[in-house]
C-alpha positions as CSV (number, residue, x, y, z in Angstrom):
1,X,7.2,15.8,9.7
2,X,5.5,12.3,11.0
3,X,8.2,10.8,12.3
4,X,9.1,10.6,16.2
5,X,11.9,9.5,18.1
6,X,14.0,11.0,21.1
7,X,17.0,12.2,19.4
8,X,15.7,15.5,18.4
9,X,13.3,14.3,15.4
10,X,10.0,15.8,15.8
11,X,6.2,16.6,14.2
12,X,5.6,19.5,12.6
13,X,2.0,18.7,13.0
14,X,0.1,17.7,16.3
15,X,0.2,13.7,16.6
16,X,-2.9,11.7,16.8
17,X,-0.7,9.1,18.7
18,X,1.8,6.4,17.8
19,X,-0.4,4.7,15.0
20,X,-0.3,8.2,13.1
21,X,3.4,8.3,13.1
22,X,3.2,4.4,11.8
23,X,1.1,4.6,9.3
24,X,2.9,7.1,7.4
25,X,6.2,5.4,6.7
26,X,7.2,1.5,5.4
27,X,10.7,0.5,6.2
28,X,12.5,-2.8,6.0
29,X,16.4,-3.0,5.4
30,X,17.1,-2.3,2.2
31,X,14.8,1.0,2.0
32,X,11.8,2.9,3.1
33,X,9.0,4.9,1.7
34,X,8.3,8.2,3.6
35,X,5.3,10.3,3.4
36,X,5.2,12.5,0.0
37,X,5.5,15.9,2.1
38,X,8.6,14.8,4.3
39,X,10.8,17.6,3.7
40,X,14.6,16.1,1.8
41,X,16.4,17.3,4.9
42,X,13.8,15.5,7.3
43,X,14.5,12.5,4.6
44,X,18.1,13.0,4.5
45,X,18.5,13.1,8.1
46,X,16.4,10.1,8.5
47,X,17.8,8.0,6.1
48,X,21.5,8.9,7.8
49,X,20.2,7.7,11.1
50,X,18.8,4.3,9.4
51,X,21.6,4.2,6.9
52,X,19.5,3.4,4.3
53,X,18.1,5.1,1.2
54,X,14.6,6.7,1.8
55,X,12.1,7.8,-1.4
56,X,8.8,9.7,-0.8
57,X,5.6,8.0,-2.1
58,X,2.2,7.0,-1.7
59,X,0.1,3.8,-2.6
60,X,-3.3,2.8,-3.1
61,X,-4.5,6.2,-5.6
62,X,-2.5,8.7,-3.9
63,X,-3.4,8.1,-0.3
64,X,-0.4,9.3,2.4
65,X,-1.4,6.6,5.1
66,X,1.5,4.3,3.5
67,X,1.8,1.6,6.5
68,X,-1.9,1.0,5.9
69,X,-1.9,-0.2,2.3
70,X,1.5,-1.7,2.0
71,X,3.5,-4.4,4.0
72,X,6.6,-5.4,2.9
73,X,9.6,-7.3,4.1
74,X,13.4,-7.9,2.1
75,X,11.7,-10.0,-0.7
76,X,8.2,-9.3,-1.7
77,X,5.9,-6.5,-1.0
78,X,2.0,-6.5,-0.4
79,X,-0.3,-3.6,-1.4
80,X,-4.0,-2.4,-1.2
81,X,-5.8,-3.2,-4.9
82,X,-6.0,0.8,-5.9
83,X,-2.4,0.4,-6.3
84,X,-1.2,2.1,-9.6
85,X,1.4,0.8,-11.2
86,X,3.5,4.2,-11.0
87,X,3.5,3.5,-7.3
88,X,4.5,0.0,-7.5
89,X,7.7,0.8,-9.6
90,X,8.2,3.6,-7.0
91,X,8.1,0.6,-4.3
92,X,10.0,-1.7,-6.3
93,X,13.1,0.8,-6.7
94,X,13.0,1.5,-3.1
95,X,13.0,-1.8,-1.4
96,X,15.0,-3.3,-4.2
97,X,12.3,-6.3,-5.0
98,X,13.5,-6.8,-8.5
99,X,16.9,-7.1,-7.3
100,X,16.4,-10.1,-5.2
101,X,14.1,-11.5,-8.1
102,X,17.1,-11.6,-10.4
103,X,19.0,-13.0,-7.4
104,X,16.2,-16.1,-6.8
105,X,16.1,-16.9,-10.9
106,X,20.0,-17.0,-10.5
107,X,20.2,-19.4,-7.5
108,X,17.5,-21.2,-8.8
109,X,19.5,-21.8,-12.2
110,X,22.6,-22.6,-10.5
111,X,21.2,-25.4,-8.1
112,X,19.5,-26.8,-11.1
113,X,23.1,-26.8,-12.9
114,X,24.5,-28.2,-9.7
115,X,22.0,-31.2,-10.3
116,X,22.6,-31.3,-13.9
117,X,26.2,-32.0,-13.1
118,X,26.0,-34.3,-10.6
């Protein structure tokens, strides 16, 4: 387990520091993507402490060092070129992108509406 904090989480496997704990995980608020061989309960637990949902995945071709080929924040995401497009739908679900795309178009038709009418 990759994650560290002091309420009793720990690593299964001997930490290189804090960057290897970083590097394995992306969160923002409305997900996170968690190493592929965090165990459900480790992800469970997890995602109960951060109260939000929590999928396992990798980017760029399969490679587990997730904080280093994707950034992301509550309305886009950014990842590394090797990026297959498996993964990305995997990213998409679990930050919700798509959902705040539908929610741009529809703000985006209603202020133009909102000028029509004026």
């Amino acid at each position: 387990f990759f994650f560290q904090a002091e309420d009793g989480i720990r690593d299964a496997q001997e930490s290189r520091g804090l960057g290897d704990v970083y590097k394995r995980q992306v969160i923002n608020n409305k997900g996170g993507l968690v190493h592929p061989l965090t165990t459900p309960d480790e992800a469970e637990e997890l995602a109960t402490l951060l109260q939000i949902p929590l999928g396992a995945g990798t980017v760029n071709r399969g490679s587990d060092v997730i904080g280093a080929g994707l950034v992301v924040n509550d309305w886009s995401a950014f990842c590394g070129l090797d990026t297959t497009s498996s993964e990305i739908m995997v990213i998409e679900k679990i930050f919700r992108l798509s959902e705040q795309q539908k929610e741009n178009e529809s703000n985006q038709i209603r202020t133009e509406v909102i000028k029509t009418l004026k």
